[in-house]
C-alpha positions as CSV (number, residue, x, y, z in Angstrom):
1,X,226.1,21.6,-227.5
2,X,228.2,19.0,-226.3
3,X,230.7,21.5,-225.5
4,X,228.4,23.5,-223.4
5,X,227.4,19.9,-221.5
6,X,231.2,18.8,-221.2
7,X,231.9,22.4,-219.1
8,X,229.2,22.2,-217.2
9,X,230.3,19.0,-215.9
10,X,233.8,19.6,-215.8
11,X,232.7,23.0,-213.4
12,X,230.5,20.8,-210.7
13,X,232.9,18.2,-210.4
14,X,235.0,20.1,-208.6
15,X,232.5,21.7,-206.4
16,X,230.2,18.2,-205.7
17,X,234.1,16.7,-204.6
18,X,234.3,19.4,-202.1
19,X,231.0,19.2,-200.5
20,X,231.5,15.1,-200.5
21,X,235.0,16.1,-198.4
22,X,233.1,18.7,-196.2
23,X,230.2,16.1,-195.6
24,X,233.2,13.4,-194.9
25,X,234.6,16.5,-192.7
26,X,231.7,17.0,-190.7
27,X,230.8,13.7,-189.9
28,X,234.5,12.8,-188.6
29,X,234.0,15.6,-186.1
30,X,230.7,14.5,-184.8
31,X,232.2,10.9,-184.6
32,X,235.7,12.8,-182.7
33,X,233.2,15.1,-180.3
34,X,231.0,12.1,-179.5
35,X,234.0,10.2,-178.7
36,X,235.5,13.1,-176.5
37,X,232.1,13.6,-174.4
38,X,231.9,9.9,-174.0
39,X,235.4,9.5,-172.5
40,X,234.8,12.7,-170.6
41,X,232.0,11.2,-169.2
42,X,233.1,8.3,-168.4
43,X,235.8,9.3,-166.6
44,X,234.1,11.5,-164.6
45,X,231.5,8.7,-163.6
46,X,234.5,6.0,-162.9
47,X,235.8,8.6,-160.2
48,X,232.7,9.5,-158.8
49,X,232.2,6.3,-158.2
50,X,235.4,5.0,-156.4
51,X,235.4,8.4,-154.4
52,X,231.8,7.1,-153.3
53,X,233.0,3.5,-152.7
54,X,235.8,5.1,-150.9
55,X,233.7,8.0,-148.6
56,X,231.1,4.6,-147.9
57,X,233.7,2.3,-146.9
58,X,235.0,5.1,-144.3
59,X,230.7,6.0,-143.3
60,X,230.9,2.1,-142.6
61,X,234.1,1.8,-140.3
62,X,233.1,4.8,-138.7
63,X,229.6,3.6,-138.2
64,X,230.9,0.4,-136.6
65,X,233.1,2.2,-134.0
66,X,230.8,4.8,-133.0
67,X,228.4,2.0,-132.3
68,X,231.0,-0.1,-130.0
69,X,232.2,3.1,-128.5
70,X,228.2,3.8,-127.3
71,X,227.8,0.0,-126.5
72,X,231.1,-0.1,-123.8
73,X,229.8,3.3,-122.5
74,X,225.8,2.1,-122.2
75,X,227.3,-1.4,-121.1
76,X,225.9,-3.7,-124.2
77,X,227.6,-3.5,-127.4
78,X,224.0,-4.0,-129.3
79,X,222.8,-1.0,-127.7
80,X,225.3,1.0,-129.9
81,X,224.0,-0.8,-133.0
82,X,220.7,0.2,-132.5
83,X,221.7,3.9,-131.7
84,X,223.6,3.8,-134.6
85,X,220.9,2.1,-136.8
86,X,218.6,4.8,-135.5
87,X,220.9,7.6,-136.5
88,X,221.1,6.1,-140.3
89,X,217.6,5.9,-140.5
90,X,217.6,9.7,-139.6
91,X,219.9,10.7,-142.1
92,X,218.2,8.3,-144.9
93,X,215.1,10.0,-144.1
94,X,216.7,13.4,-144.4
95,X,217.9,12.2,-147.8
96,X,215.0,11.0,-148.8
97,X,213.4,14.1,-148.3
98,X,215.8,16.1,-150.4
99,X,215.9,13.8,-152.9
100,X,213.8,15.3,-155.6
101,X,216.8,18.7,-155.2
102,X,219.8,15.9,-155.7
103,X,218.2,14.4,-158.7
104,X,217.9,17.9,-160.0
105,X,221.7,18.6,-159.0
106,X,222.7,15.4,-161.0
107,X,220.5,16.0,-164.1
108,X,222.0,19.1,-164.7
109,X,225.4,18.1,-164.1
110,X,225.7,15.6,-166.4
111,X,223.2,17.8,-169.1
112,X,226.1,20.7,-168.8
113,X,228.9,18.2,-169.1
114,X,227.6,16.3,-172.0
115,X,226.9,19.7,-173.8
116,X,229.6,21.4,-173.3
């Protein structure tokens, strides 16, 4: 009998060593996947975000000269900040409205890119 106990053992040693090495398998490539969609994502937020600083810093300068250029023309330089403040307000309205279609936009975005 102890013959019969001694194979049995000797057969699933073997076979429990290879599902310990395909468990050990599978759970470095979740850790190397979660690592790749982190830096992916990462990266893609870090640029995003400097091409946002870079697009508002532009909005800004822009902003500032349209309003001095319609304060020489209307003869007080505050009278192009307030055209100008007006004209944000329009646009952060406009956004505002459309809003609920960006966040959608984004959601999805970053659902495809962490899945993929």
């Amino acid at each position: 009998m102890r013959n019969k106990m001694e194979t049995k053992t000797t057969i699933l040693e073997p076979l429990i060593e290879r599902i310990e090495a395909y468990g050990n398998t599978t759970v470095e490539l979740a850790k190397l996947k979660t690592v790749e969609k982190t830096a992916d994502f990462s990266s893609t937020l870090i640029s995003r975000s400097l091409l946002i600083i870079a697009i508002s810093a532009f909005a800004l300068m822009l902003n500032v000269a349209i309003a001095l250029w319609f304060g020489e023309m209307l003869g007080k330089n505050y009278y192009g900040f307030f055209i100008m403040a007006l004209l944000d307000a329009i646009v952060v309205l406009i956004v505002y409205i459309i809003h609920p279609s960006i966040k959608s936009g984004i959601n999805n975005s970053i659902i495809k890119q962490l899945l993929n």
